[in-house]
N, C-alpha and C positions, 0 to 999 in steps of 0.2 A: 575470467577473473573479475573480481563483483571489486573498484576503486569507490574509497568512500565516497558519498553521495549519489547522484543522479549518474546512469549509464545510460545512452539509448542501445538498444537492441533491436535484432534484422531476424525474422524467421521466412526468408524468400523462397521456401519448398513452399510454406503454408500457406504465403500472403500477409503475413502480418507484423507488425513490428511497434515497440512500446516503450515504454521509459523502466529504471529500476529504477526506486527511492531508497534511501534509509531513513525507516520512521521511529521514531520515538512516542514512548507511549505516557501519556501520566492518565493517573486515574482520578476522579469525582470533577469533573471538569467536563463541561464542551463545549469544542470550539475544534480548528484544525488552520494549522500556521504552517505557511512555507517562509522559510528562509535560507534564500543561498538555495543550495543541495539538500536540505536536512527539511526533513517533512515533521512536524510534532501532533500527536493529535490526542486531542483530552476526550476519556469513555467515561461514560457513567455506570456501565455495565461491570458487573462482577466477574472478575476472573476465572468461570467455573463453568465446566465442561463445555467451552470456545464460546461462551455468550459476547466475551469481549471480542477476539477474534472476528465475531461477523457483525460485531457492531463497527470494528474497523473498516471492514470489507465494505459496509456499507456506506460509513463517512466516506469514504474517500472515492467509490463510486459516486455521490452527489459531487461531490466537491471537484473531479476532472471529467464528468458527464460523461462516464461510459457507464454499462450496466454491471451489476455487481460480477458477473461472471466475467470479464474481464479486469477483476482485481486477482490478483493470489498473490498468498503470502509464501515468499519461494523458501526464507529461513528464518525464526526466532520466534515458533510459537509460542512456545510457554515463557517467551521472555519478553520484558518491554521496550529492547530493540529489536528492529526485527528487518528484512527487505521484503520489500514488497514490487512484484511487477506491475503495469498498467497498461493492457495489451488495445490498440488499435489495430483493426484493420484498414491495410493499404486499398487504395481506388482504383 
């Protein structure tokens, strides 16, 4: 069950465990704001065929320094809320 804002999560088959966010998206804008639970991040990328999606994917890989491929957006592609996981691996 996905409670608004930030969840963490446990994958201990896999080793890994990561936060969920709810992000908010505005467009012609950038920058990337946490507050509270609520992630907002401003793309300047055009909404067309996921160019924004992994401009997302990307912002927010800089911004909690893991690598892009431990971002995924788990629901709300084509929309501009969306969740997004942020997977660490355990030591």
């Amino acid at each position: 069950m996905i409670v608004k804002g930030r969840v963490s999560f446990q994958y201990p088959f896999f080793g890994v465990a990561g936060l969920r966010f709810e992000v908010e998206v505005k467009f012609h804008k950038d920058f990337v704001e946490v507050k509270g639970n609520k992630v907002t991040v401003g793309l300047t990328s055009k909404p067309e065929r996921g160019k924004a999606n992994r401009e997302l994917v990307r912002k927010l890989a800089r911004y909690f320094g893991v690598p892009s491929s431990h971002v995924k957006i788990v629901s709300g592609l084509r929309s501009r809320s969306k969740i997004v996981e942020i997977i660490e691996k355990q030591r």
